[in-house]
CHARMM internal coordinates of N, CA and C (Angstrom, degrees):
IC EDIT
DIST 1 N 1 CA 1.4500
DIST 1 CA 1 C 1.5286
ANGL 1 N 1 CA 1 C 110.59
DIST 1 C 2 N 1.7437
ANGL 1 CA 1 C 2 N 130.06
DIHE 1 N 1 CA 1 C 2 N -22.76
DIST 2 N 2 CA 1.0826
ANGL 1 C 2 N 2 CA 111.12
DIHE 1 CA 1 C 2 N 2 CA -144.57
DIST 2 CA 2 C 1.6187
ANGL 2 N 2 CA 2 C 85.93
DIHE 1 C 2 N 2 CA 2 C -122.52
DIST 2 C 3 N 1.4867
ANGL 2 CA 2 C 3 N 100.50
DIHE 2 N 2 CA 2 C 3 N 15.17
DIST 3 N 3 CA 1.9553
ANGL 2 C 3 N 3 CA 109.88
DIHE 2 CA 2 C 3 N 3 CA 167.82
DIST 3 CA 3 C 1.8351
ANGL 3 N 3 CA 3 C 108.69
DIHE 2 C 3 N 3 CA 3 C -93.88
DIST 3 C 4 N 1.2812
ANGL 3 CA 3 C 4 N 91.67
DIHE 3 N 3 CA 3 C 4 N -43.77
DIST 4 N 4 CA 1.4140
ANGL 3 C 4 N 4 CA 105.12
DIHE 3 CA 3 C 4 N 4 CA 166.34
DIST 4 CA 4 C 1.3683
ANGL 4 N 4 CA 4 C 141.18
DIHE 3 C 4 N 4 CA 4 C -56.17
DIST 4 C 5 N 1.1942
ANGL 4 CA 4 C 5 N 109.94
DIHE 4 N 4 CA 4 C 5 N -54.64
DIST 5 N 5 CA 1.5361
ANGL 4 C 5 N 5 CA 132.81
DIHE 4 CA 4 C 5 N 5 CA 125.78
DIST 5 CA 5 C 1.5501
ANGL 5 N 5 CA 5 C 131.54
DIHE 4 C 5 N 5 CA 5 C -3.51
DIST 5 C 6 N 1.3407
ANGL 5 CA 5 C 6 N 109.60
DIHE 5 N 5 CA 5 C 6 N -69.86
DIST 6 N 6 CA 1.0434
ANGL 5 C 6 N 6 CA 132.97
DIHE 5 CA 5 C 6 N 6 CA 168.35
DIST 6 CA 6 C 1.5696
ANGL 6 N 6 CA 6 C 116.13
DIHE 5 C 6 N 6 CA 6 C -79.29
DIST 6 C 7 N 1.2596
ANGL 6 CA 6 C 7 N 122.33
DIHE 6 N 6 CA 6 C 7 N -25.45
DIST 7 N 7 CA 1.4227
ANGL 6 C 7 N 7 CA 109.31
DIHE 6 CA 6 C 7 N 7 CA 164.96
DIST 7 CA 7 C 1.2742
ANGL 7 N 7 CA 7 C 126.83
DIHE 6 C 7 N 7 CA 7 C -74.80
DIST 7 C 8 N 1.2051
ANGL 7 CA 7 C 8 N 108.49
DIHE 7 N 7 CA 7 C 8 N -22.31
DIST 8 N 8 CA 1.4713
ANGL 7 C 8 N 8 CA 129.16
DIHE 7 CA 7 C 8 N 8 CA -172.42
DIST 8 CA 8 C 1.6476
ANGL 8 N 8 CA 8 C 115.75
DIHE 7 C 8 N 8 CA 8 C -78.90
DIST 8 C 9 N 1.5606
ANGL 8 CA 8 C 9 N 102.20
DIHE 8 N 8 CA 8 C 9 N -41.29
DIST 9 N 9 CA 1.2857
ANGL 8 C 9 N 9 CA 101.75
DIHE 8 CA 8 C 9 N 9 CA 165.87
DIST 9 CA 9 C 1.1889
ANGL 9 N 9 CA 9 C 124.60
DIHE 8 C 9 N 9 CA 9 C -54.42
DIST 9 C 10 N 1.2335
ANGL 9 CA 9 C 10 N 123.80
DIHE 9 N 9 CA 9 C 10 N -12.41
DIST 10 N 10 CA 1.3164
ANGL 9 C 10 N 10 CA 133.31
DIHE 9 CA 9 C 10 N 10 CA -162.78
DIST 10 CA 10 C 1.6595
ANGL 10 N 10 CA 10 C 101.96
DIHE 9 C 10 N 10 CA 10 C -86.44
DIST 10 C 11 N 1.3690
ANGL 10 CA 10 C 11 N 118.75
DIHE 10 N 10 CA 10 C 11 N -26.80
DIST 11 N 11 CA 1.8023
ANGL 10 C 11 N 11 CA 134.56
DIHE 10 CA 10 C 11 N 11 CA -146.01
DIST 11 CA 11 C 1.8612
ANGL 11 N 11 CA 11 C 85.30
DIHE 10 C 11 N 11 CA 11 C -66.16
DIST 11 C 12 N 0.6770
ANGL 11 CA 11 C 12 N 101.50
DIHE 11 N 11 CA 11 C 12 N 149.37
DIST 12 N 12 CA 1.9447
ANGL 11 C 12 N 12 CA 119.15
DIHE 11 CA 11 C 12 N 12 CA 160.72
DIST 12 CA 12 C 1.5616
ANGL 12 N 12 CA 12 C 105.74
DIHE 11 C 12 N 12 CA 12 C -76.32
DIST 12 C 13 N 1.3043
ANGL 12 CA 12 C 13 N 116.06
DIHE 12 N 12 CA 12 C 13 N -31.00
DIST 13 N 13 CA 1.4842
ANGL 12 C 13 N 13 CA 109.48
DIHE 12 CA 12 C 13 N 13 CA -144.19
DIST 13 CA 13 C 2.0027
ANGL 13 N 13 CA 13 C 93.72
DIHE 12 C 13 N 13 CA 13 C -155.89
DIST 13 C 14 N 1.5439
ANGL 13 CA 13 C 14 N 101.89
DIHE 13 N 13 CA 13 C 14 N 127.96
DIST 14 N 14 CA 1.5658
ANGL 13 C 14 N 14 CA 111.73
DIHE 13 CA 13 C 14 N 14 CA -174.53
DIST 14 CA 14 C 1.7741
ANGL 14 N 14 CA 14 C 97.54
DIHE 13 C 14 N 14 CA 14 C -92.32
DIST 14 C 15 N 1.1023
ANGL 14 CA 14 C 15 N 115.28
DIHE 14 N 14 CA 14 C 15 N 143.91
DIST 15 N 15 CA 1.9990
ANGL 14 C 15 N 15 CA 82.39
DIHE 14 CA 14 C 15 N 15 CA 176.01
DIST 15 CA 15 C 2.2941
ANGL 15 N 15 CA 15 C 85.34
DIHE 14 C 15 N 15 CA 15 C -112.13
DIST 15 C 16 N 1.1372
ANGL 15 CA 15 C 16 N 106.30
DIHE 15 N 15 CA 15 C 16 N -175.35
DIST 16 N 16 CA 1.6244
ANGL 15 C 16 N 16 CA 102.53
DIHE 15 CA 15 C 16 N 16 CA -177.72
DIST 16 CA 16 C 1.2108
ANGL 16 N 16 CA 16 C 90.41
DIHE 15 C 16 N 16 CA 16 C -109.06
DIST 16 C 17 N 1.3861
ANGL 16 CA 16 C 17 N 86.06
DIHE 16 N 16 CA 16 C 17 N 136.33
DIST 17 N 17 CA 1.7798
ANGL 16 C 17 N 17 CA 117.55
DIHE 16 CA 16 C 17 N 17 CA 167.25
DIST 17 CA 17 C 1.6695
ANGL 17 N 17 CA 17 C 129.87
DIHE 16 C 17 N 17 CA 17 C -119.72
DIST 17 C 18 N 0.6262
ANGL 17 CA 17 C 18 N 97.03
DIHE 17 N 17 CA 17 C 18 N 147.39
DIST 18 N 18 CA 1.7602
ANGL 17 C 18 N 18 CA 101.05
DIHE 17 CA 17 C 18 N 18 CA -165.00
DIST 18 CA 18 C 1.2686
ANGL 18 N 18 CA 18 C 108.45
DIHE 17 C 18 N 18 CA 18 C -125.27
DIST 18 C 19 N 1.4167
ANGL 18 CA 18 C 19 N 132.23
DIHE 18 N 18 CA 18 C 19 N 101.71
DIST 19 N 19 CA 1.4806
ANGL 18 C 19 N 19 CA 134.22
DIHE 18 CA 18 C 19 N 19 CA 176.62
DIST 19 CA 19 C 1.4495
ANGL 19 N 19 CA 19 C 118.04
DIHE 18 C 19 N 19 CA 19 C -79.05
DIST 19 C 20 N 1.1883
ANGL 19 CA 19 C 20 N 130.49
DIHE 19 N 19 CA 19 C 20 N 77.53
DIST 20 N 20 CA 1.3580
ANGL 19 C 20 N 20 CA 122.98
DIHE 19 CA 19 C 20 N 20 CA -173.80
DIST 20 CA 20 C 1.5698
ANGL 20 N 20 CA 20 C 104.85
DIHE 19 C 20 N 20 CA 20 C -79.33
DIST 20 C 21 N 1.3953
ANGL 20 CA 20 C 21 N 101.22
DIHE 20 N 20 CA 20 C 21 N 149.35
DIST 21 N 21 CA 1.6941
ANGL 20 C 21 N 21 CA 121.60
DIHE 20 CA 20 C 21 N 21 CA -169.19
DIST 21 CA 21 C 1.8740
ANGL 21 N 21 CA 21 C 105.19
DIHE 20 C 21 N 21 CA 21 C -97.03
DIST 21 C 22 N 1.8325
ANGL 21 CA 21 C 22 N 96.08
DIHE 21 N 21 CA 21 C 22 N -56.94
DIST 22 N 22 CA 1.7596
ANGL 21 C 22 N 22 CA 98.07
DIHE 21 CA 21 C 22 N 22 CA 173.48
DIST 22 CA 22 C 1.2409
ANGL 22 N 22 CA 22 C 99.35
DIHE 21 C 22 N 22 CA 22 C -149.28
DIST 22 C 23 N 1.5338
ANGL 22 CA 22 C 23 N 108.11
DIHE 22 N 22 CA 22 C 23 N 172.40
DIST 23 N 23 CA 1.8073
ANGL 22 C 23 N 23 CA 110.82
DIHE 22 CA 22 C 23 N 23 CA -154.64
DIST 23 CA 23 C 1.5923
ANGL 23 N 23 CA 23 C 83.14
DIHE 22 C 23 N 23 CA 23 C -113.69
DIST 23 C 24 N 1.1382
ANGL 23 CA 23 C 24 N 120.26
DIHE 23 N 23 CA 23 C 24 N -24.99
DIST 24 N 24 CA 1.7080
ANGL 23 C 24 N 24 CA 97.93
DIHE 23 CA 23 C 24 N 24 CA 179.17
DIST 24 CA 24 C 1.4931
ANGL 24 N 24 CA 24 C 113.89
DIHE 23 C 24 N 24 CA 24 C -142.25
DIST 24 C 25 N 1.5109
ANGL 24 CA 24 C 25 N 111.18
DIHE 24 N 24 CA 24 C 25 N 102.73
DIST 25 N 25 CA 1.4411
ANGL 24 C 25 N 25 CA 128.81
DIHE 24 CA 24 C 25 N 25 CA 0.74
DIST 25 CA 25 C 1.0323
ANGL 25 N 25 CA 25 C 109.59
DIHE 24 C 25 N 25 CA 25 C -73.73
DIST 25 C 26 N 1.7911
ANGL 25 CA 25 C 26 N 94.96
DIHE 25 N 25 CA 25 C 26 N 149.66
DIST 26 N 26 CA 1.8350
ANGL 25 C 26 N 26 CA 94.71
DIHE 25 CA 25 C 26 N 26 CA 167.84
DIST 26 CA 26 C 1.3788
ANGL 26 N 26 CA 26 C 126.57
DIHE 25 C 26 N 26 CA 26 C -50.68
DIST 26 C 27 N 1.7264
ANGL 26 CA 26 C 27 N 142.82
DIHE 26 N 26 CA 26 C 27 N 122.38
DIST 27 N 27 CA 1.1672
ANGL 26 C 27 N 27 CA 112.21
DIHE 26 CA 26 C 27 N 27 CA -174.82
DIST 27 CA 27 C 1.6827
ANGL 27 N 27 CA 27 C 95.02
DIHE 26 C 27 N 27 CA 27 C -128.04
DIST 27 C 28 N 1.3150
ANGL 27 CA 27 C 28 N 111.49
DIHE 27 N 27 CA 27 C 28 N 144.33
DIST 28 N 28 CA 1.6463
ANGL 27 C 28 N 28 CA 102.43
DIHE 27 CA 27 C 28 N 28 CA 166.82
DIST 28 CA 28 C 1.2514
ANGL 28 N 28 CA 28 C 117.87
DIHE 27 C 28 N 28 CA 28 C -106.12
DIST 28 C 29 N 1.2984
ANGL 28 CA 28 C 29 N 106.09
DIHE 28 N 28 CA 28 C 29 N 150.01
DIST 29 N 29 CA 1.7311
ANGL 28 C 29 N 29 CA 131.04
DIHE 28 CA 28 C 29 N 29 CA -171.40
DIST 29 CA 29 C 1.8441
ANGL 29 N 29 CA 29 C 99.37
DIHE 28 C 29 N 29 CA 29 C -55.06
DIST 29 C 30 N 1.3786
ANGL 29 CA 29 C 30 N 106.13
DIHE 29 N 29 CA 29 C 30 N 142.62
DIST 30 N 30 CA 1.1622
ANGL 29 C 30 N 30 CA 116.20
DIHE 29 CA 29 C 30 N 30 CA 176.50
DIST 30 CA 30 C 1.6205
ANGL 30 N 30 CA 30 C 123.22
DIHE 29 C 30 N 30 CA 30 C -145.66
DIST 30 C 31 N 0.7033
ANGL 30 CA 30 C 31 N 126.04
DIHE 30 N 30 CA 30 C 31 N -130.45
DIST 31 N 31 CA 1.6239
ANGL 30 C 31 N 31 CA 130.69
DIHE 30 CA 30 C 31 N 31 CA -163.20
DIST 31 CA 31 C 1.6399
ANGL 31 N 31 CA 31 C 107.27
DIHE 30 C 31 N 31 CA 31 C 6.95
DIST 31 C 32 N 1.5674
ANGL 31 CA 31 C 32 N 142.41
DIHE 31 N 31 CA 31 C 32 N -97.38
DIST 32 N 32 CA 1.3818
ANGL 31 C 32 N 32 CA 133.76
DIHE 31 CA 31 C 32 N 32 CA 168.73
DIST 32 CA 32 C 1.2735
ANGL 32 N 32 CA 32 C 122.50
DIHE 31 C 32 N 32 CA 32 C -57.11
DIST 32 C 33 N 1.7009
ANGL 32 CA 32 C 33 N 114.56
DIHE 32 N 32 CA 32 C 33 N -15.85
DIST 33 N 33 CA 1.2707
ANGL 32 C 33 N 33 CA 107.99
DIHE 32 CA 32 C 33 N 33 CA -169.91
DIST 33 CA 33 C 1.5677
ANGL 33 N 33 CA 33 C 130.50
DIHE 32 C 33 N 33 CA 33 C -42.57
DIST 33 C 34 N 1.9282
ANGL 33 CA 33 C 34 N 99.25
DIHE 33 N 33 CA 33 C 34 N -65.47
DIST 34 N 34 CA 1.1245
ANGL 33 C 34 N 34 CA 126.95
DIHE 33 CA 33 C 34 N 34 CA 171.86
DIST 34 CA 34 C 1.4433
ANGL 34 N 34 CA 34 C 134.45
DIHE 33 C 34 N 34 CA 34 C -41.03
DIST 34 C 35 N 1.5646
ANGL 34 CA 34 C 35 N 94.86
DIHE 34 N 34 CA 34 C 35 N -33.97
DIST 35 N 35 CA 2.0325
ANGL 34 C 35 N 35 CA 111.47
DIHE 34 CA 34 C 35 N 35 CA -170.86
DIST 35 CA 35 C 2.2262
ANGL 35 N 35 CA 35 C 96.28
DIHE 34 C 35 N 35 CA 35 C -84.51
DIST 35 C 36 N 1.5985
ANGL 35 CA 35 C 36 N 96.70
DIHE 35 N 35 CA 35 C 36 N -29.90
DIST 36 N 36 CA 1.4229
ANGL 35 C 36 N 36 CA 100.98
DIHE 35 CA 35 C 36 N 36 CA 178.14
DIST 36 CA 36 C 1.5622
ANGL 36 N 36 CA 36 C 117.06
DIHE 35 C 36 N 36 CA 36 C -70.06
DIST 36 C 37 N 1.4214
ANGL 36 CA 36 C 37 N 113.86
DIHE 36 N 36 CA 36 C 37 N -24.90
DIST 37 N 37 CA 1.6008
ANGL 36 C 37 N 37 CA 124.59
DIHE 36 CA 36 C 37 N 37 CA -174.65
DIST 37 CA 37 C 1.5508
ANGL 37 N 37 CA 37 C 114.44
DIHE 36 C 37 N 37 CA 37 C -72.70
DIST 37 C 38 N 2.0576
ANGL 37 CA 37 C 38 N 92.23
DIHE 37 N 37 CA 37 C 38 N -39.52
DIST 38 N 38 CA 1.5921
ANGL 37 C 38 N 38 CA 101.04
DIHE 37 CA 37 C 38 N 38 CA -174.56
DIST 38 CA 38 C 1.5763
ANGL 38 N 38 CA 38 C 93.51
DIHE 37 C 38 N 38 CA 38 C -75.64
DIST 38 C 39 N 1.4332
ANGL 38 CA 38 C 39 N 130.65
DIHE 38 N 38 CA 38 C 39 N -50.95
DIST 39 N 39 CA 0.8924
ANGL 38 C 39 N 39 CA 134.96
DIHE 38 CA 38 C 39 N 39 CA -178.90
DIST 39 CA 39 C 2.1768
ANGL 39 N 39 CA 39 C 110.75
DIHE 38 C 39 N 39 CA 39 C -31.68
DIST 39 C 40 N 1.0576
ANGL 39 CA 39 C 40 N 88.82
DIHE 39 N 39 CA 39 C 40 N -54.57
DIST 40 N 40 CA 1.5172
ANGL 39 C 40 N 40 CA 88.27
DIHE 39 CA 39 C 40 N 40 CA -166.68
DIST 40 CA 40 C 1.9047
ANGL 40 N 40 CA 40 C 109.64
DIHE 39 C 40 N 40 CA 40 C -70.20
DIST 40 C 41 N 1.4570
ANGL 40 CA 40 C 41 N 110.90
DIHE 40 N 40 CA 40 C 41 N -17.69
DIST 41 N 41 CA 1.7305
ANGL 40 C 41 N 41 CA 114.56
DIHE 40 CA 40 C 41 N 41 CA -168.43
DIST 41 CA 41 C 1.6937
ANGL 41 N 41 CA 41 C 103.35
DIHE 40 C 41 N 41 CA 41 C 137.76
DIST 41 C 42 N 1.5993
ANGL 41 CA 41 C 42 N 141.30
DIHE 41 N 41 CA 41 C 42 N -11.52
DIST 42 N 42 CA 1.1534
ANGL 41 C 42 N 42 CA 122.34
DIHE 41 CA 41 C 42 N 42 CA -161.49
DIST 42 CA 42 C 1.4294
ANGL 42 N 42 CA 42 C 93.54
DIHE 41 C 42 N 42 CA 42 C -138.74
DIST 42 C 43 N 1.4164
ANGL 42 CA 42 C 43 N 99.33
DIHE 42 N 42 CA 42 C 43 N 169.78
DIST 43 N 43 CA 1.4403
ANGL 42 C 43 N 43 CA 109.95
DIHE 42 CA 42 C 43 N 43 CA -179.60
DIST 43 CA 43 C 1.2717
ANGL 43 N 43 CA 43 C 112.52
DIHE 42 C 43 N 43 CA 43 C -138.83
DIST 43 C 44 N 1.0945
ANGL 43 CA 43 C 44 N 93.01
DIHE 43 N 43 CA 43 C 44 N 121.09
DIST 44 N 44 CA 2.1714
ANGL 43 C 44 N 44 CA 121.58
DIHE 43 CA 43 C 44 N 44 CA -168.77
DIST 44 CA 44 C 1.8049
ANGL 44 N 44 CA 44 C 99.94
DIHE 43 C 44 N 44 CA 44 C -75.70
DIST 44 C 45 N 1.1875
ANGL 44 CA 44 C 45 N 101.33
DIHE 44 N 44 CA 44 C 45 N 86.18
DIST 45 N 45 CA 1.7829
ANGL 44 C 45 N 45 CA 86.66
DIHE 44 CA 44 C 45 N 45 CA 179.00
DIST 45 CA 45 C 1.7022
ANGL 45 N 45 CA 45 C 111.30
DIHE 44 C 45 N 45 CA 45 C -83.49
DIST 45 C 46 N 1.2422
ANGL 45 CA 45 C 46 N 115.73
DIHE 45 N 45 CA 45 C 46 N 5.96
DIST 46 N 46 CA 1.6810
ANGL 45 C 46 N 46 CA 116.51
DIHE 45 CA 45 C 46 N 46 CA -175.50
DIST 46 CA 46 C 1.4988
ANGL 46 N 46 CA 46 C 86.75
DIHE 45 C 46 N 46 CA 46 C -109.82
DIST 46 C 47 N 1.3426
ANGL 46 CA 46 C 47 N 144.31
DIHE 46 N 46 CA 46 C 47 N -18.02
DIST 47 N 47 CA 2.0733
ANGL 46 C 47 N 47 CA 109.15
DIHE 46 CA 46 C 47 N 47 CA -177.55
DIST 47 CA 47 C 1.3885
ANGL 47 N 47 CA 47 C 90.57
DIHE 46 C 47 N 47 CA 47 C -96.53
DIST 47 C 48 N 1.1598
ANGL 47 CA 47 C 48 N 119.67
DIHE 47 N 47 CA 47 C 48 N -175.34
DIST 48 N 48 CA 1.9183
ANGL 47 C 48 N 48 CA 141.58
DIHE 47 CA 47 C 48 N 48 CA -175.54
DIST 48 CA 48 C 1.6211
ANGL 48 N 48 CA 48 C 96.67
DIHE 47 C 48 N 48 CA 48 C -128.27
DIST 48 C 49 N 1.6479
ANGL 48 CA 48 C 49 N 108.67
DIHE 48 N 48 CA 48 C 49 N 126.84
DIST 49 N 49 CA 1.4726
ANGL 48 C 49 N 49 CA 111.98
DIHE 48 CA 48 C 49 N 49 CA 173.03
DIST 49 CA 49 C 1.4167
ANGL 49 N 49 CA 49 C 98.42
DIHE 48 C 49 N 49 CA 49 C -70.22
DIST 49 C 50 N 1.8487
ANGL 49 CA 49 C 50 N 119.44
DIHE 49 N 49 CA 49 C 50 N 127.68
DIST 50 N 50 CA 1.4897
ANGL 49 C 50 N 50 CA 128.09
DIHE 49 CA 49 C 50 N 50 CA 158.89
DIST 50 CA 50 C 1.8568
ANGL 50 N 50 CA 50 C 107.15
DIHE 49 C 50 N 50 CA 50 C 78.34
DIST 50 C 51 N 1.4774
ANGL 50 CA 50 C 51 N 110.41
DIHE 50 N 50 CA 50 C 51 N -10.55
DIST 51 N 51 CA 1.4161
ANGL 50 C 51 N 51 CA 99.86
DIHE 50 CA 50 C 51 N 51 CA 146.17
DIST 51 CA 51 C 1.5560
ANGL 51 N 51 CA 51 C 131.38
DIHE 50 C 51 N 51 CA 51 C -97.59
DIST 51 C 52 N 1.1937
ANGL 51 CA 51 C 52 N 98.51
DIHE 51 N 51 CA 51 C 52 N 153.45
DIST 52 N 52 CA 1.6162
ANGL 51 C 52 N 52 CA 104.75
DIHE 51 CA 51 C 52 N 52 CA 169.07
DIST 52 CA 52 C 1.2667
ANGL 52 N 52 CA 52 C 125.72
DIHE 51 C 52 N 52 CA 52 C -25.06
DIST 52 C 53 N 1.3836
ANGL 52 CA 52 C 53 N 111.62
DIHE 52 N 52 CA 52 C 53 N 131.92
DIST 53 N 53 CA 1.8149
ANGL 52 C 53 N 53 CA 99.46
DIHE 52 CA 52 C 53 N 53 CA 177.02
DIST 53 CA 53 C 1.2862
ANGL 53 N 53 CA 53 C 126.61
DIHE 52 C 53 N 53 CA 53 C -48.94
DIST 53 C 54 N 1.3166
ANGL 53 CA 53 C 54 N 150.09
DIHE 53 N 53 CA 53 C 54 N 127.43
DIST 54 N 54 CA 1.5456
ANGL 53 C 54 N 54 CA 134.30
DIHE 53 CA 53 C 54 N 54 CA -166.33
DIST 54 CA 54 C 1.2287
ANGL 54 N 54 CA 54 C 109.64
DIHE 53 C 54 N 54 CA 54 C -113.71
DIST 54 C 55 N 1.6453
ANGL 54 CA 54 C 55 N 104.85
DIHE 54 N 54 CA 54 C 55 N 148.27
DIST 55 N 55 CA 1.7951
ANGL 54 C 55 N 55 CA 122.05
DIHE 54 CA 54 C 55 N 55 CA -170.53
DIST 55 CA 55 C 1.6266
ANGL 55 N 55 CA 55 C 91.06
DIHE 54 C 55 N 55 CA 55 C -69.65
DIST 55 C 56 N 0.8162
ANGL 55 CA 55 C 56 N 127.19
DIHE 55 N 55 CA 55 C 56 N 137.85
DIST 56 N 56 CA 1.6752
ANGL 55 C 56 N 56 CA 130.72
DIHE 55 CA 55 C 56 N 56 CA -169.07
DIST 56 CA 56 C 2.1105
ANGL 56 N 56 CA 56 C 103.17
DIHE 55 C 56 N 56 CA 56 C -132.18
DIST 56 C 57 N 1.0466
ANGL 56 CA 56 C 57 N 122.14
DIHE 56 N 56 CA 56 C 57 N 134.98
DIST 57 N 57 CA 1.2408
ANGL 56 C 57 N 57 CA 107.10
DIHE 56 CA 56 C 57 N 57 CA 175.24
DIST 57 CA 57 C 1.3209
ANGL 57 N 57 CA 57 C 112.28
DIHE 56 C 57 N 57 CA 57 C -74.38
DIST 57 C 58 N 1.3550
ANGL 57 CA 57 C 58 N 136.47
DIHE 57 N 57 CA 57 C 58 N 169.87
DIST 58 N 58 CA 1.8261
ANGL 57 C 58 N 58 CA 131.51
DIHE 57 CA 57 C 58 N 58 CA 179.71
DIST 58 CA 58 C 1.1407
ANGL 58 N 58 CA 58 C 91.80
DIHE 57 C 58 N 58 CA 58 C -72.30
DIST 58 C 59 N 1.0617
ANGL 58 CA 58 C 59 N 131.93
DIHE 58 N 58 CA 58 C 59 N -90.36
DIST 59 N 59 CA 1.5027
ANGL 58 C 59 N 59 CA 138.39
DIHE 58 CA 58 C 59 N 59 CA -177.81
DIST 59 CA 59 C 1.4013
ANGL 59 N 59 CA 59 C 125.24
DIHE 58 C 59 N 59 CA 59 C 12.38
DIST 59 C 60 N 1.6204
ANGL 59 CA 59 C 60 N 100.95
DIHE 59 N 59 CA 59 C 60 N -62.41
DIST 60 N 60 CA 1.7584
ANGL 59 C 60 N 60 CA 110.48
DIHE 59 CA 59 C 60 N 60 CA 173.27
DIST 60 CA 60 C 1.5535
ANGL 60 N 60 CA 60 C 102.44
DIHE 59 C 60 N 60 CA 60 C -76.10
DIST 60 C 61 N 1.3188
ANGL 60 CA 60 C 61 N 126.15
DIHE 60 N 60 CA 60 C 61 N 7.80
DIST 61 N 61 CA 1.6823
ANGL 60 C 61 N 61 CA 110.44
DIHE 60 CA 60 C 61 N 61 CA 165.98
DIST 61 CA 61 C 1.2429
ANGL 61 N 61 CA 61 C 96.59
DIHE 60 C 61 N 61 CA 61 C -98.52
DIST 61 C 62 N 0.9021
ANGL 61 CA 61 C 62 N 150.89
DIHE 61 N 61 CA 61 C 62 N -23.18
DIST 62 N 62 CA 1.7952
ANGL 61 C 62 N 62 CA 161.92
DIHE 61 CA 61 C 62 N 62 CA -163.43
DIST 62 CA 62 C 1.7061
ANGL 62 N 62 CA 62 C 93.08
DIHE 61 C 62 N 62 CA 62 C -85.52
DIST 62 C 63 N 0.9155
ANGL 62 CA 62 C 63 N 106.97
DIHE 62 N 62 CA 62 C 63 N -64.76
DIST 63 N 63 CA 1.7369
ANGL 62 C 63 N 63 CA 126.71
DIHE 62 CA 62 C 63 N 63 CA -172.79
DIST 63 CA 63 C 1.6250
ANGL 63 N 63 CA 63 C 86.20
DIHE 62 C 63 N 63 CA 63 C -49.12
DIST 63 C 64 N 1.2734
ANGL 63 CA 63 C 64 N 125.24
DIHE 63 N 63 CA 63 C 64 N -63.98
DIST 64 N 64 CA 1.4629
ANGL 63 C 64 N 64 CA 127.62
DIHE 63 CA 63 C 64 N 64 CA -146.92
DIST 64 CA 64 C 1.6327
ANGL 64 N 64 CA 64 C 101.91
DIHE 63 C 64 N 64 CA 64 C -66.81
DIST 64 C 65 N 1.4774
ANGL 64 CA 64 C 65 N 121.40
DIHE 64 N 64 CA 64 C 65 N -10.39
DIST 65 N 65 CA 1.2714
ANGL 64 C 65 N 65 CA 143.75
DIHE 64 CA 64 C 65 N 65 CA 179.66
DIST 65 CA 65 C 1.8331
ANGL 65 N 65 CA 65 C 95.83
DIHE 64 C 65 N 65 CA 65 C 35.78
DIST 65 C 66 N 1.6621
ANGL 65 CA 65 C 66 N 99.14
DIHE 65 N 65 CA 65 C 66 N 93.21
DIST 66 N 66 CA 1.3614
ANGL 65 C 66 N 66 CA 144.12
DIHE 65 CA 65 C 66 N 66 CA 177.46
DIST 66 CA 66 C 1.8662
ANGL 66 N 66 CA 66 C 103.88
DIHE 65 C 66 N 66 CA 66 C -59.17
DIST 66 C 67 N 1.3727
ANGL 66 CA 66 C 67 N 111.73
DIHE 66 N 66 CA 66 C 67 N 110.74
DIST 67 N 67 CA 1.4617
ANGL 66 C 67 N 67 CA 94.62
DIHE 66 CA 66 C 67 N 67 CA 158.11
DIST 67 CA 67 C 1.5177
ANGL 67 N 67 CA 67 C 110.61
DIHE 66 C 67 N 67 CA 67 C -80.30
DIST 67 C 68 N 1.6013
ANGL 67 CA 67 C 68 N 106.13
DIHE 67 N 67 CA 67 C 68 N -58.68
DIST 68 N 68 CA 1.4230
ANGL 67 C 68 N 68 CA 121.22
DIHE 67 CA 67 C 68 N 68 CA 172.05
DIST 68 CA 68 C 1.4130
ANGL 68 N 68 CA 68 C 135.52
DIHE 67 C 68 N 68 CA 68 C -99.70
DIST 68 C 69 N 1.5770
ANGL 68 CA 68 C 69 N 129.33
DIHE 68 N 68 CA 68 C 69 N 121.72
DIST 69 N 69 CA 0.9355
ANGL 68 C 69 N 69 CA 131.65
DIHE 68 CA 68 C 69 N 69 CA -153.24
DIST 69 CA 69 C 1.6952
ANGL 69 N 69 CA 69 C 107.83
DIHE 68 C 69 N 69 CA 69 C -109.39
DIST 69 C 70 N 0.9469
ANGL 69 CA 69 C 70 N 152.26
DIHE 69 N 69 CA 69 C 70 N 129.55
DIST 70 N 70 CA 1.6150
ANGL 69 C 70 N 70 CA 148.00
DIHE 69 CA 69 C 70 N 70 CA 177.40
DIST 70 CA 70 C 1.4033
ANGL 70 N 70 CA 70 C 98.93
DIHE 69 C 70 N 70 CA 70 C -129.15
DIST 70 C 71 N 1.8338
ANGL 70 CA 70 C 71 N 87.33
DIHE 70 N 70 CA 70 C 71 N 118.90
DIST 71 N 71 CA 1.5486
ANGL 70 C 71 N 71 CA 95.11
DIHE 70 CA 70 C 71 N 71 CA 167.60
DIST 71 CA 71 C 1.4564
ANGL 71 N 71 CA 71 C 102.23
DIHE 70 C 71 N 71 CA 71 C -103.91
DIST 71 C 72 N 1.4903
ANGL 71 CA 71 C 72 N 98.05
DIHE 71 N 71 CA 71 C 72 N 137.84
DIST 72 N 72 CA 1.8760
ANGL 71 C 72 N 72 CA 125.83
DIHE 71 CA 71 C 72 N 72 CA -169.29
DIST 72 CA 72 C 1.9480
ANGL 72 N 72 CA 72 C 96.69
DIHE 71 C 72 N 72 CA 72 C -76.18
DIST 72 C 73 N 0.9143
ANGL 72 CA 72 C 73 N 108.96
DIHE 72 N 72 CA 72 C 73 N 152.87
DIST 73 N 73 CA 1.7961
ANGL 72 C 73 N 73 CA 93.33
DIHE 72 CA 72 C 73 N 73 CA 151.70
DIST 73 CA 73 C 1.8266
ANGL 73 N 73 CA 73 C 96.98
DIHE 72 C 73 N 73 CA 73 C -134.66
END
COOR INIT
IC SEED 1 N 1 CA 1 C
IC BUILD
């Protein structure tokens, strides 16, 4: 983690990522998810660091205009 980490700090540029958990309802990943996304180079603006994953409508992931998308299983 702390190679990864460190490479990432390096990036110019975060692109947004969105960890979705399930597609119906849409829900996004939360509690470690988010700190793991920044962690890796991106920033998850749909999960909450240390809250619950949240039912999210599709729409506001569309809206949030997604570079990267991760489907959870």
């Amino acid at each position: 983690m702390d190679r990864i980490a460190e490479g990432a700090s390096r990036a110019t540029t975060r692109p947004r990522v969105s960890c979705i958990k399930w597609v119906d309802p849409t829900i996004a990943g939360g509690r470690w998810v988010p700190e793991m996304v920044r962690l890796a180079g991106g920033t998850d603006g749909l999960g909450h660091d240390g809250a619950p994953p949240t039912v999210i409508p599709w729409e506001l992931a569309v809206q949030y205009g997604l570079v990267v998308l991760v489907a959870m299983g």
